[in-house]
LOMAR-874483 format. One record per atom (N, C-alpha, C, O): x, y, z; residue number from 1. Coordinates in nm, 3 decimals. Example, Ala and Ser with C-alpha at 12.3 -4.5 7.8 and 13.67 -1.06 7.14 Angstrom:
BEGIN
{tormi {1.319, -0.569, 0.780}, 1}
{tormi {1.230, -0.450, 0.780}, 1}
{tormi {1.320, -0.330, 0.780}, 1}
{tormi {1.424, -0.332, 0.846}, 1}
{tormi {1.285, -0.225, 0.708}, 2}
{tormi {1.367, -0.106, 0.714}, 2}
{tormi {1.290, 0.003, 0.787}, 2}
{tormi {1.341, 0.114, 0.804}, 2}
This chain:
BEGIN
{tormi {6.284, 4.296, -14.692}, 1}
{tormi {6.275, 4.387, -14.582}, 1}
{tormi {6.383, 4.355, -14.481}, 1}
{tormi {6.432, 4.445, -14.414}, 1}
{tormi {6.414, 4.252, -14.471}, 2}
{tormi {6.493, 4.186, -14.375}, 2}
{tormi {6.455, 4.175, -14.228}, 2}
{tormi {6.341, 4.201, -14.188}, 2}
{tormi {6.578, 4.125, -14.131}, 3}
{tormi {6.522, 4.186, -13.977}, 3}
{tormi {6.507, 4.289, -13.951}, 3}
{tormi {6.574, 4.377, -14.005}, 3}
{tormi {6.430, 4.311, -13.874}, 4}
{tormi {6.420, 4.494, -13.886}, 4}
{tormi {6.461, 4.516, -13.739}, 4}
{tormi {6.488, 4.635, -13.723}, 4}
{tormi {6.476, 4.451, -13.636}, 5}
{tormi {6.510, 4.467, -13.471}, 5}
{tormi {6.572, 4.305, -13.467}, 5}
{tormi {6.560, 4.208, -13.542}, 5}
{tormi {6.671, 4.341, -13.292}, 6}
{tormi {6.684, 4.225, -13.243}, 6}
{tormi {6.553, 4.222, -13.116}, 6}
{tormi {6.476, 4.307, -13.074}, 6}
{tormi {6.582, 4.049, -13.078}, 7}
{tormi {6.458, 4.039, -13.020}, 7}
{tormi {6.507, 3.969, -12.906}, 7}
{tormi {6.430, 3.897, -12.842}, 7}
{tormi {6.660, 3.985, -12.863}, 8}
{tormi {6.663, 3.977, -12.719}, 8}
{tormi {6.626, 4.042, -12.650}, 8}
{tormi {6.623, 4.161, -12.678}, 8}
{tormi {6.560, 3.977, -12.474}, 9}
{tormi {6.527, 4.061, -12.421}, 9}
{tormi {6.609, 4.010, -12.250}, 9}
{tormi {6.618, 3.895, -12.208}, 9}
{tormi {6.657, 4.133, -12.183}, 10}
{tormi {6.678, 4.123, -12.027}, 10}
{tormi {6.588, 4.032, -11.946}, 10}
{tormi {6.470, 4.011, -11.974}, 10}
{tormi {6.650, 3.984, -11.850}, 11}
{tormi {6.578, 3.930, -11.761}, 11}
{tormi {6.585, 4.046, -11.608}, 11}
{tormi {6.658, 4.144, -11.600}, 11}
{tormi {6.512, 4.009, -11.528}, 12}
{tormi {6.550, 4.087, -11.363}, 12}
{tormi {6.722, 4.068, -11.365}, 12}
{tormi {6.811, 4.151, -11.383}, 12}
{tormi {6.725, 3.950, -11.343}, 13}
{tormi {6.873, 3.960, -11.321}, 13}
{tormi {6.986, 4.054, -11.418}, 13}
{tormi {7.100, 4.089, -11.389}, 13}
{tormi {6.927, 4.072, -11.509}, 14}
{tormi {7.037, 4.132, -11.614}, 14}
{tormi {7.143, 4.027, -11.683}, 14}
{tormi {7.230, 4.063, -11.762}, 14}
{tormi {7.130, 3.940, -11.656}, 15}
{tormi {7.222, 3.855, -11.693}, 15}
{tormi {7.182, 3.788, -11.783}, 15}
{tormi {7.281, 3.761, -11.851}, 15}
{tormi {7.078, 3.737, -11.833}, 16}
{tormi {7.008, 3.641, -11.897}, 16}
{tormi {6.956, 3.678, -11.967}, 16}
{tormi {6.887, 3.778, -11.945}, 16}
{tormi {6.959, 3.599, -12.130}, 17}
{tormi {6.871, 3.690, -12.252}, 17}
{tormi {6.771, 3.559, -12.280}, 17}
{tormi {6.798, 3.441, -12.259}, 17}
{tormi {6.617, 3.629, -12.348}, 18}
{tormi {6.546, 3.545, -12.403}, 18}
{tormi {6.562, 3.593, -12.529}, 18}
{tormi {6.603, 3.704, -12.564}, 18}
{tormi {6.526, 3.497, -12.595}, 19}
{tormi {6.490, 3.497, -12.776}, 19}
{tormi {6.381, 3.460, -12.820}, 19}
{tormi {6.335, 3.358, -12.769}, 19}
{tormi {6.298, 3.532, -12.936}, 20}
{tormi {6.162, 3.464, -12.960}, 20}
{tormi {6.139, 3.494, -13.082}, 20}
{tormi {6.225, 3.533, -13.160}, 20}
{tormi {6.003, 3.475, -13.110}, 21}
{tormi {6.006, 3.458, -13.232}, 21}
{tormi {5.881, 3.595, -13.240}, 21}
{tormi {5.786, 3.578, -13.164}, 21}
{tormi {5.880, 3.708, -13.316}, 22}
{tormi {5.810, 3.804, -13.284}, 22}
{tormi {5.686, 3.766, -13.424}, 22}
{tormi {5.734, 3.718, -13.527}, 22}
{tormi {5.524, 3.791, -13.416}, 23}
{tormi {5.458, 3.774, -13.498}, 23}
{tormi {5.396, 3.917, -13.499}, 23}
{tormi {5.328, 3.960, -13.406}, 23}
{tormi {5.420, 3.978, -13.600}, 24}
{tormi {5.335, 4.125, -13.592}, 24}
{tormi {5.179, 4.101, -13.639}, 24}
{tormi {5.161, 4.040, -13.744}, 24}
{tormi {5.094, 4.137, -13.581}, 25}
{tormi {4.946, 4.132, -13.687}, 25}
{tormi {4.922, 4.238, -13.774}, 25}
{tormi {5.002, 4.332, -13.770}, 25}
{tormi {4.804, 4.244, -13.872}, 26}
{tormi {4.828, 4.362, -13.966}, 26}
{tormi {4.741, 4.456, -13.866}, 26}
{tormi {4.729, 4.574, -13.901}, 26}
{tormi {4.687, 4.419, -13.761}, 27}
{tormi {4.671, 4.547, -13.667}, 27}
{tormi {4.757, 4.612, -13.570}, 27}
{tormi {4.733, 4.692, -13.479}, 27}
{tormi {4.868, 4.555, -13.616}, 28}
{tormi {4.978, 4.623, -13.547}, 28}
{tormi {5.006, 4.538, -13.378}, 28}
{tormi {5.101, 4.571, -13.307}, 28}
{tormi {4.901, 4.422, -13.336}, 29}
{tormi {4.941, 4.358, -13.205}, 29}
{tormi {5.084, 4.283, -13.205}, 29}
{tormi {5.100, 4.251, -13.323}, 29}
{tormi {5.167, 4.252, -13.150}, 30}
{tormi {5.246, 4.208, -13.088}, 30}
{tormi {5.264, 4.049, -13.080}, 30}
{tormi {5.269, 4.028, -12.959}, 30}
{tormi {5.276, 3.940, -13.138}, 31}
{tormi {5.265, 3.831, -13.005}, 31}
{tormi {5.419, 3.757, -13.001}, 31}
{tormi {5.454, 3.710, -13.109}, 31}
{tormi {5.488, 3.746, -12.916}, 32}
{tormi {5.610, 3.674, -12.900}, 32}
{tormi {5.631, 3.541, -12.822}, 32}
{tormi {5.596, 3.525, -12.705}, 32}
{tormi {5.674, 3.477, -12.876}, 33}
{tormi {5.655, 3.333, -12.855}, 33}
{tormi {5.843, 3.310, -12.806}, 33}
{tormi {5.949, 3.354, -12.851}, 33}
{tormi {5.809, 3.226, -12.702}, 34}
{tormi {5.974, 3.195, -12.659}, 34}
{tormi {6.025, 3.078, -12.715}, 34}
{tormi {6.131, 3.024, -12.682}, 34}
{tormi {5.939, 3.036, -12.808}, 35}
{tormi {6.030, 2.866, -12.870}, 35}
{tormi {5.953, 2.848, -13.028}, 35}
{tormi {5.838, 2.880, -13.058}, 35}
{tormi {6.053, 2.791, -13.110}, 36}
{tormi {6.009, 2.809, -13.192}, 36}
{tormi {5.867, 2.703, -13.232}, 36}
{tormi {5.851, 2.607, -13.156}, 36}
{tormi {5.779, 2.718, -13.335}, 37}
{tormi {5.668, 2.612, -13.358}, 37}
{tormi {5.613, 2.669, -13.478}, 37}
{tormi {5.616, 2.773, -13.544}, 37}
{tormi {5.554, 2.541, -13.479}, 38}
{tormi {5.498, 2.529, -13.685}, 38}
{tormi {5.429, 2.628, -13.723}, 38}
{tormi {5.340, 2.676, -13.653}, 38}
{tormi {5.460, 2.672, -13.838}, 39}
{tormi {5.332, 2.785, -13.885}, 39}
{tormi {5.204, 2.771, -13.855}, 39}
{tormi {5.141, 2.875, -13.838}, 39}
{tormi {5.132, 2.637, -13.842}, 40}
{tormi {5.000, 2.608, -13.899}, 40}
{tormi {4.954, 2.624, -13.728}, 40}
{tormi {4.833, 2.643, -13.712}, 40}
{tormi {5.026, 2.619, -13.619}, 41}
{tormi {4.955, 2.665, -13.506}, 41}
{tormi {4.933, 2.773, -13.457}, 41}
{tormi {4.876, 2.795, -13.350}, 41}
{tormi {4.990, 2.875, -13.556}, 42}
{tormi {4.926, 3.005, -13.594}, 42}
{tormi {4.835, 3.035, -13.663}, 42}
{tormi {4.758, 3.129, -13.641}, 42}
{tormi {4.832, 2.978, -13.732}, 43}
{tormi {4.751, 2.974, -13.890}, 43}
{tormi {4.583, 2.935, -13.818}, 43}
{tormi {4.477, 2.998, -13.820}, 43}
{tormi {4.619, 2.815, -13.765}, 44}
{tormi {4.493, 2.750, -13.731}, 44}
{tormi {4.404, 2.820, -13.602}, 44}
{tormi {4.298, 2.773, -13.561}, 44}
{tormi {4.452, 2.911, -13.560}, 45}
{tormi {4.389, 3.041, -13.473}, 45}
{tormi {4.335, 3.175, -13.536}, 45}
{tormi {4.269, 3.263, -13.483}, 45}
{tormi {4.393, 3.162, -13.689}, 46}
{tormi {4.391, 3.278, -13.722}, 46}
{tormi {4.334, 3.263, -13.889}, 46}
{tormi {4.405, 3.278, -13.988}, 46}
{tormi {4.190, 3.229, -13.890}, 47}
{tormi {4.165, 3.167, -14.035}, 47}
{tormi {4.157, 3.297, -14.149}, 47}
{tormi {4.118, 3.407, -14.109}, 47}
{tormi {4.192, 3.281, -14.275}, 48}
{tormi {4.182, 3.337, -14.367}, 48}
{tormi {4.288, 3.465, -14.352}, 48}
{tormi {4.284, 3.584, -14.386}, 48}
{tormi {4.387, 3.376, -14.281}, 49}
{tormi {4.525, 3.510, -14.241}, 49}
{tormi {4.643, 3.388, -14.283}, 49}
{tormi {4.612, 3.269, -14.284}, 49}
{tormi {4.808, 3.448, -14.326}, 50}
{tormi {4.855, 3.387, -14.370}, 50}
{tormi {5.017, 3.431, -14.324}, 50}
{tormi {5.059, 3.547, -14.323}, 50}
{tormi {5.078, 3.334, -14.294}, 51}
{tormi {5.239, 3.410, -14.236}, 51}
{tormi {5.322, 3.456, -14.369}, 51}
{tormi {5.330, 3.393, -14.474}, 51}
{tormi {5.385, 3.592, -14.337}, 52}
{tormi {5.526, 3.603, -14.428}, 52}
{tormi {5.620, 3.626, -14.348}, 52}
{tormi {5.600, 3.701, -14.253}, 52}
{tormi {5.734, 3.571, -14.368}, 53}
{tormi {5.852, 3.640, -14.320}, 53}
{tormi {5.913, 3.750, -14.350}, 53}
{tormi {5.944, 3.773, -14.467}, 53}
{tormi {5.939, 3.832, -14.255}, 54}
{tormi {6.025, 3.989, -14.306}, 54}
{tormi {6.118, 3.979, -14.425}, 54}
{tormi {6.110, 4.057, -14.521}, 54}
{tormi {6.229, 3.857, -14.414}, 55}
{tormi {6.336, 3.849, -14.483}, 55}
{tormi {6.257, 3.748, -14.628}, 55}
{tormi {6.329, 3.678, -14.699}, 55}
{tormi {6.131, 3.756, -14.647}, 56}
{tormi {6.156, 3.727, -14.819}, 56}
{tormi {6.028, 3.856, -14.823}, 56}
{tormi {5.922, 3.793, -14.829}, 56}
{tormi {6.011, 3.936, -14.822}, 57}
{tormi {5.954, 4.020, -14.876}, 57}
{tormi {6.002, 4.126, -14.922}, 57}
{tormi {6.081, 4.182, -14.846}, 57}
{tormi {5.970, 4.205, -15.082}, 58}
{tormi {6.050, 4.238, -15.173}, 58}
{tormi {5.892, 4.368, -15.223}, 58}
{tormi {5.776, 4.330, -15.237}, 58}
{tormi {5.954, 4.546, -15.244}, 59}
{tormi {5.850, 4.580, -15.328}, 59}
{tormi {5.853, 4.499, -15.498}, 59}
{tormi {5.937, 4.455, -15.577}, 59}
{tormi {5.701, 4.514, -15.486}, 60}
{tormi {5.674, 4.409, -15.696}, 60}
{tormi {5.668, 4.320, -15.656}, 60}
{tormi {5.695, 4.255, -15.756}, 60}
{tormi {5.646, 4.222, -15.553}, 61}
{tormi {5.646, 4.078, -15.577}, 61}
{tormi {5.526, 4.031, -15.457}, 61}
{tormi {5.448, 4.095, -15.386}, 61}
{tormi {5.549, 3.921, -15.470}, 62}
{tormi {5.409, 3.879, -15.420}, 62}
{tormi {5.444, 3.857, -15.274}, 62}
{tormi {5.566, 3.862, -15.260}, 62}
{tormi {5.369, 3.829, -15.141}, 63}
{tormi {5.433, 3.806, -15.051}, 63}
{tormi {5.429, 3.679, -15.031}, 63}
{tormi {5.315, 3.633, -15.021}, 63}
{tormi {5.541, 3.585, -15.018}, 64}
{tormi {5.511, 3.437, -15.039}, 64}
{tormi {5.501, 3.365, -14.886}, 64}
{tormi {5.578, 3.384, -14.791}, 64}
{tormi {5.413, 3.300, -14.891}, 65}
{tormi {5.309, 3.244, -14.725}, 65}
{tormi {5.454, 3.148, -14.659}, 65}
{tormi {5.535, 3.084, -14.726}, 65}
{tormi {5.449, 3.163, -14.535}, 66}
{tormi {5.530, 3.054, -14.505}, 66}
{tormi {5.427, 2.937, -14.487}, 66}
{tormi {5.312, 2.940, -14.445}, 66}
{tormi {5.514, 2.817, -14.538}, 67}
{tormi {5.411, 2.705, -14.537}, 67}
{tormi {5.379, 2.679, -14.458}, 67}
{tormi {5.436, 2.743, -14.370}, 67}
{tormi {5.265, 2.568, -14.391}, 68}
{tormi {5.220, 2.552, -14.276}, 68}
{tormi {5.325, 2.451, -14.154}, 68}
{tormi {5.336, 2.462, -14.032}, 68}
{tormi {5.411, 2.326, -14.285}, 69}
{tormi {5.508, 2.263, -14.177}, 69}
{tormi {5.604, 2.324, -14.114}, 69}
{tormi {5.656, 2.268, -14.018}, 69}
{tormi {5.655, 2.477, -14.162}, 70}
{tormi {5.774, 2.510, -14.145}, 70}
{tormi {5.782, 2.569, -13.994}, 70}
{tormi {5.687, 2.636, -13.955}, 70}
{tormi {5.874, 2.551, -13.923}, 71}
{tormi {5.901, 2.648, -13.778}, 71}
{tormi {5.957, 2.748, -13.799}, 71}
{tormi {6.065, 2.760, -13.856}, 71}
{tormi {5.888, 2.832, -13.756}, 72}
{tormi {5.872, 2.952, -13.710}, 72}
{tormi {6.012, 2.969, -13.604}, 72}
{tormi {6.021, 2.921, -13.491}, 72}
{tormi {6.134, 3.066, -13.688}, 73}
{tormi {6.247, 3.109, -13.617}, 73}
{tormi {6.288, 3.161, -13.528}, 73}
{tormi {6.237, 3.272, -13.513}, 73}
{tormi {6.369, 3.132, -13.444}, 74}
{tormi {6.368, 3.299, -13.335}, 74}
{tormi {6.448, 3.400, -13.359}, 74}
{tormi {6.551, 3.384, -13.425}, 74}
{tormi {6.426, 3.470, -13.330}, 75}
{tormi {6.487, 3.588, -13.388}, 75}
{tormi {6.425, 3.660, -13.530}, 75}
{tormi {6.453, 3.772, -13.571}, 75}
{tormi {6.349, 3.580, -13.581}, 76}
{tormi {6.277, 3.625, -13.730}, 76}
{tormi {6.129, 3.719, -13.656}, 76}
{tormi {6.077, 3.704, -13.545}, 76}
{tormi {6.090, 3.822, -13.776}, 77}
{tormi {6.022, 3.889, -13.769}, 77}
{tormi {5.850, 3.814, -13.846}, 77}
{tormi {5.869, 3.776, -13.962}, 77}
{tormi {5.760, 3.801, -13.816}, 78}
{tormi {5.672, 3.729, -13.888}, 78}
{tormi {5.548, 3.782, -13.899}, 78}
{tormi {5.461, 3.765, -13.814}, 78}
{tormi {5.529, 3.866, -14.032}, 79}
{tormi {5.337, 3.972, -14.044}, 79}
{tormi {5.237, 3.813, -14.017}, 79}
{tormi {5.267, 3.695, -14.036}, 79}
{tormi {5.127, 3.870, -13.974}, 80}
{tormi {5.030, 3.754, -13.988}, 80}
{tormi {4.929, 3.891, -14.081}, 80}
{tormi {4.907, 4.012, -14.070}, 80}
{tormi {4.899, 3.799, -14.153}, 81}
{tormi {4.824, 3.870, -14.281}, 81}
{tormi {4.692, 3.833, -14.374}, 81}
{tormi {4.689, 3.724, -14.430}, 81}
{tormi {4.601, 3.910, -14.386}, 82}
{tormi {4.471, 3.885, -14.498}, 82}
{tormi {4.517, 3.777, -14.594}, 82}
{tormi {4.624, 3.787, -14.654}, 82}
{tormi {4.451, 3.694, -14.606}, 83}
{tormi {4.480, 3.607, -14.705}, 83}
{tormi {4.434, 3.672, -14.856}, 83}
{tormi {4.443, 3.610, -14.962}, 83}
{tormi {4.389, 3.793, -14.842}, 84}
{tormi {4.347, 3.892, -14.944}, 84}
{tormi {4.491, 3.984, -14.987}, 84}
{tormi {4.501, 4.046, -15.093}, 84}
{tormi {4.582, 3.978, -14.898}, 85}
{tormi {4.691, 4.013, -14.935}, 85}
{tormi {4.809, 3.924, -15.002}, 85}
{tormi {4.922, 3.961, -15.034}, 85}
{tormi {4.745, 3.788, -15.015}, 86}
{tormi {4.890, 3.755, -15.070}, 86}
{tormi {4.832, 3.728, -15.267}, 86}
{tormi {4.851, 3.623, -15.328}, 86}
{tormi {4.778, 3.827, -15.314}, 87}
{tormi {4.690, 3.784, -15.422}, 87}
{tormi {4.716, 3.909, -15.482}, 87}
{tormi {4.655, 3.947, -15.582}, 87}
{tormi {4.829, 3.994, -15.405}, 88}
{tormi {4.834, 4.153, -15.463}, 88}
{tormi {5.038, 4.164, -15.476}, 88}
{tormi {5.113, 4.074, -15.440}, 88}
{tormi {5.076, 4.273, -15.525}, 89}
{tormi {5.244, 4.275, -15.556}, 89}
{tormi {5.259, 4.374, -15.407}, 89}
{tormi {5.200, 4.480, -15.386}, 89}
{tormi {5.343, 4.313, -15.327}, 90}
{tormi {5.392, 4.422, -15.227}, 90}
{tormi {5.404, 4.527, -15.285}, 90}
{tormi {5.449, 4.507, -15.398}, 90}
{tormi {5.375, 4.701, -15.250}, 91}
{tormi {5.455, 4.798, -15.286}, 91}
{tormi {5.510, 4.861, -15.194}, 91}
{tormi {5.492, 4.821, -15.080}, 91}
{tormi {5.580, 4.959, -15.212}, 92}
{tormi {5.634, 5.035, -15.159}, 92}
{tormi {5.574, 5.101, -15.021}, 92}
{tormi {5.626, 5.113, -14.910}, 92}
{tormi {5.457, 5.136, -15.065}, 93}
{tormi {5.355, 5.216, -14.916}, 93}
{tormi {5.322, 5.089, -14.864}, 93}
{tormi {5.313, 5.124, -14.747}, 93}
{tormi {5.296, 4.958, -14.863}, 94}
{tormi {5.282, 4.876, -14.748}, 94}
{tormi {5.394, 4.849, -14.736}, 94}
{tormi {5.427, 4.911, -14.635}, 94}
{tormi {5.488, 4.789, -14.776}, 95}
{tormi {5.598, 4.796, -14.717}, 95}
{tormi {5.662, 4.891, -14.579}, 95}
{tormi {5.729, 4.860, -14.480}, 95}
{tormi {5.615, 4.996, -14.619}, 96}
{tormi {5.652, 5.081, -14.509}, 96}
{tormi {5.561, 5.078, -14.421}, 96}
{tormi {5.617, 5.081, -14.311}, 96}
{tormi {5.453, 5.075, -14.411}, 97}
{tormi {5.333, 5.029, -14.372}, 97}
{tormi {5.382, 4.896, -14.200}, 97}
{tormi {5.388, 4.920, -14.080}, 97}
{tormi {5.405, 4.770, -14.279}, 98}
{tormi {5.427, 4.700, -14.212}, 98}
{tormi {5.566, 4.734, -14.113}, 98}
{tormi {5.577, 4.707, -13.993}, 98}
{tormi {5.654, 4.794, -14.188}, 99}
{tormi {5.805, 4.837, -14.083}, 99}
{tormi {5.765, 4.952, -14.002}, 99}
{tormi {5.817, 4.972, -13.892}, 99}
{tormi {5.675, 5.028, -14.050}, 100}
{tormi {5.657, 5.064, -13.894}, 100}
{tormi {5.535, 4.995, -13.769}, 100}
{tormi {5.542, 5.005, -13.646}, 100}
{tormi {5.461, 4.947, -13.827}, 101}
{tormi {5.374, 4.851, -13.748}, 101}
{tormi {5.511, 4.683, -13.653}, 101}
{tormi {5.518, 4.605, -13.558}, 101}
{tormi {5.574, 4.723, -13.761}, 102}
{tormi {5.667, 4.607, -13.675}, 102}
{tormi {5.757, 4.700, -13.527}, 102}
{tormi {5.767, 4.674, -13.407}, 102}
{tormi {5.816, 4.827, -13.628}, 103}
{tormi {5.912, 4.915, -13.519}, 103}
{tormi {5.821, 4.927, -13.406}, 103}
{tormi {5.853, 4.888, -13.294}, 103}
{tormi {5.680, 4.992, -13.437}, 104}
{tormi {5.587, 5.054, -13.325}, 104}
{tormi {5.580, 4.893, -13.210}, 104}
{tormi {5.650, 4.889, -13.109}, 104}
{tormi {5.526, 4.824, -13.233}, 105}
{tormi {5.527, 4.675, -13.194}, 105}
{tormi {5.590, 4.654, -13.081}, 105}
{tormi {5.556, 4.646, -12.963}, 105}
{tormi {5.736, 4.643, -13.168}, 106}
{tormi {5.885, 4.583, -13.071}, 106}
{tormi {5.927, 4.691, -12.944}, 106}
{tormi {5.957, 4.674, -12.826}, 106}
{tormi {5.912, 4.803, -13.027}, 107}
{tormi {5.938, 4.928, -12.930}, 107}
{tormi {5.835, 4.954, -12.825}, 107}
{tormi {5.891, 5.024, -12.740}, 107}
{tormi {5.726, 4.934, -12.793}, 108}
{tormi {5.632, 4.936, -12.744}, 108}
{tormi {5.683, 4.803, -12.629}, 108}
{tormi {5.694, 4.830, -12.510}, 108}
{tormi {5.703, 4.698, -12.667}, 109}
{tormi {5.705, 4.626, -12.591}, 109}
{tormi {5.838, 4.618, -12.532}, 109}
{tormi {5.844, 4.562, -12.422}, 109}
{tormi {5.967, 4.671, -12.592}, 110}
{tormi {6.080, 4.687, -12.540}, 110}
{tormi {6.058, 4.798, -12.427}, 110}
{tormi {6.126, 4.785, -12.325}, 110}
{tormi {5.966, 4.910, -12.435}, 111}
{tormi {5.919, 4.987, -12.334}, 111}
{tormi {5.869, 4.939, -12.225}, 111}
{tormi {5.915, 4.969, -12.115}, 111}
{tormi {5.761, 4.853, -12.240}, 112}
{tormi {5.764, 4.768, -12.150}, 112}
{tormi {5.803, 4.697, -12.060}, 112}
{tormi {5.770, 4.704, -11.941}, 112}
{tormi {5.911, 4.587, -12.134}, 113}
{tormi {5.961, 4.527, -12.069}, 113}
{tormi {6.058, 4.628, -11.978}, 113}
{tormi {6.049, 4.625, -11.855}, 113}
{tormi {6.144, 4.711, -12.041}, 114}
{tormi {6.244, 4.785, -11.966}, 114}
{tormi {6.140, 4.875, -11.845}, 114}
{tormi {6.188, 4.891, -11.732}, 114}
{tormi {6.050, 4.911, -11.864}, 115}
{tormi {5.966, 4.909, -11.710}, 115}
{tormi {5.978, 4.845, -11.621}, 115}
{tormi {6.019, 4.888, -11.514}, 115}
{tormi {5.940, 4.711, -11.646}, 116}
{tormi {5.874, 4.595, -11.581}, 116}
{tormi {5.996, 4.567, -11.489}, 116}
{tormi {5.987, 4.529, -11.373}, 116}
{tormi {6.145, 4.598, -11.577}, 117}
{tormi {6.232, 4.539, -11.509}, 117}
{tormi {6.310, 4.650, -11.433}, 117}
{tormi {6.417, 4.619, -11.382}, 117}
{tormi {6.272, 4.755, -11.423}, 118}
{tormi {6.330, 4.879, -11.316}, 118}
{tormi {6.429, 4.912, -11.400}, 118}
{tormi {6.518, 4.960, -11.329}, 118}
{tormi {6.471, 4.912, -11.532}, 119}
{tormi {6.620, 4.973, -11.650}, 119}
{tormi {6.615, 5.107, -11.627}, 119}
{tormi {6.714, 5.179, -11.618}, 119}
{tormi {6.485, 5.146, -11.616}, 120}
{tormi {6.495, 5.295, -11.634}, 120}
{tormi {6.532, 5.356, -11.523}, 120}
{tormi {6.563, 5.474, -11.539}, 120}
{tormi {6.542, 5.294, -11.367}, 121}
{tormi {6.645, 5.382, -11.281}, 121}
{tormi {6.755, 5.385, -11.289}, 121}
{tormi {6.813, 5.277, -11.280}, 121}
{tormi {6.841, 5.518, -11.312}, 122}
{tormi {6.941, 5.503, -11.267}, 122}
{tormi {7.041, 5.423, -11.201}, 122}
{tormi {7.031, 5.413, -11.079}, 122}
{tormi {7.157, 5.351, -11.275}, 123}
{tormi {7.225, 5.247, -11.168}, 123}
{tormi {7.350, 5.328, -11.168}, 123}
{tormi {7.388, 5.405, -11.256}, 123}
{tormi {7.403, 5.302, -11.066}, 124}
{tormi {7.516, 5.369, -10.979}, 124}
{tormi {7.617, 5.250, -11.010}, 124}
{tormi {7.577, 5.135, -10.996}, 124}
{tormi {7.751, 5.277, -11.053}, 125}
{tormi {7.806, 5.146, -11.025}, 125}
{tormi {7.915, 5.159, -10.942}, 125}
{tormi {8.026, 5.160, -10.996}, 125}
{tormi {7.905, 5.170, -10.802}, 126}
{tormi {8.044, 5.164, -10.703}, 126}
{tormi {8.171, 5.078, -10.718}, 126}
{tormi {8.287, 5.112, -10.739}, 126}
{tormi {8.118, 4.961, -10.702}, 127}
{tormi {8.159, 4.819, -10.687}, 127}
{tormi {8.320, 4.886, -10.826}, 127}
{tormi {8.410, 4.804, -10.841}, 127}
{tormi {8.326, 4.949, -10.863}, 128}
{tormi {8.420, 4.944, -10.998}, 128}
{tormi {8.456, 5.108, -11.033}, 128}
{tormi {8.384, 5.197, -11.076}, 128}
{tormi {8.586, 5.107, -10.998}, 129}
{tormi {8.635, 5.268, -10.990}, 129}
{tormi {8.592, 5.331, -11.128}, 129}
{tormi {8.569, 5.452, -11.134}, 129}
{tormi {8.578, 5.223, -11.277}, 130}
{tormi {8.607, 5.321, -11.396}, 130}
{tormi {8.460, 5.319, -11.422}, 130}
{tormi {8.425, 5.397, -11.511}, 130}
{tormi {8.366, 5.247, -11.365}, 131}
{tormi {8.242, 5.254, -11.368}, 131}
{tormi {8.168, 5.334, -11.276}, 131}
{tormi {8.046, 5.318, -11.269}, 131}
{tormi {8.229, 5.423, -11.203}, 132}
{tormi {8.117, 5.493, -11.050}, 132}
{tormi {8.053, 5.621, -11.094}, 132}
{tormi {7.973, 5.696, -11.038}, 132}
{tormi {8.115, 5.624, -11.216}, 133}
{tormi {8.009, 5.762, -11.253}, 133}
{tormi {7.941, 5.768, -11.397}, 133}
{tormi {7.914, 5.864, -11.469}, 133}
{tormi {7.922, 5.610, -11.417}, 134}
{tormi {7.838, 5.574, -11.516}, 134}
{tormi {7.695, 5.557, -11.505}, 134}
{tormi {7.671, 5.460, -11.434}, 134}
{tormi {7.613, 5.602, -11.539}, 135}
{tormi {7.447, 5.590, -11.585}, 135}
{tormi {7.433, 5.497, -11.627}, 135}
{tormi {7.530, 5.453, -11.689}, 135}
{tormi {7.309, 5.412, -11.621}, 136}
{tormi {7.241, 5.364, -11.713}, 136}
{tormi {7.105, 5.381, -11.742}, 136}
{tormi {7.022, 5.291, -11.723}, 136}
{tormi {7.072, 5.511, -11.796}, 137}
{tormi {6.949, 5.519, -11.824}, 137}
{tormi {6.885, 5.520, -11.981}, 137}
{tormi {6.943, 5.531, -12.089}, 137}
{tormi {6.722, 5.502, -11.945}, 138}
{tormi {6.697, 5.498, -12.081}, 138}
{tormi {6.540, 5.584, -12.074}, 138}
{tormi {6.440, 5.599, -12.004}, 138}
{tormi {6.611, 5.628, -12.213}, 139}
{tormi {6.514, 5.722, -12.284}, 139}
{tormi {6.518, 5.754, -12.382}, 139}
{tormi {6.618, 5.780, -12.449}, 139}
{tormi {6.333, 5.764, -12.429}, 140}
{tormi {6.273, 5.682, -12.608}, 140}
{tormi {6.273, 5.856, -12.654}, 140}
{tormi {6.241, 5.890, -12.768}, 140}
């Protein structure tokens, strides 16, 4: 599947990016973590559920668990999942399944955040002749 988004995000200042590590659930929640940490302190919140990473999942094949020592990347995309699912061949309809539960997710919270941080007004940029009649707005 690969990455499916980046997962920098703005700060107030505009200047400053965070990176994290995004965990989708198979109910579609959200959780982003700003540093990376072991699978199993996910795992161990979340019994009879199991991590995959975006980038080894394949339709026909099985989804293979990230182990419990391994850290958890930033910038990687990560399903937390039925442990009833890793006992079946990915296909095609979950596959798609999960990419949009991941898109809906990120986008949702990229909405967010770009709230939180005032992006969506209009900025004026004076300060800079080739910039004074540039926008920056946004809209989904």
């Amino acid at each position: 599947m690969g990455t499916c988004a980046s997962s920098i995000k703005a700060t107030k200042s505009g200047n400053k990016s965070t990176i994290v590590v995004n965990i989708v659930h198979s109910n579609g929640k959200l959780r982003q973590l700003k540093y990376p940490i072991k699978a199993w302190h996910v795992l161990s919140r979340n019994p009879n559920h199991f991590l995959c990473s975006s980038e080894t999942m394949y339709v026909g094949s099985y989804l293979p668990s990230v182990p419990p020592n391994q850290e958890l990347q930033l910038e990687h995309i990560y399903f937390l999942l039925p442990l009833s699912k890793s006992n079946v061949p990915l296909s095609l309809q979950d596959l798609c399944s999960l990419a949009i539960k991941a898109n809906t997710a990120l986008g949702k919270n990229m909405n967010l955040m770009l709230k939180s941080y005032s992006v969506l007004q209009t900025t004026n940029f004076t300060s800079h002749p080739t910039l004074s009649n540039v926008s920056l707005a946004y809209s989904h």
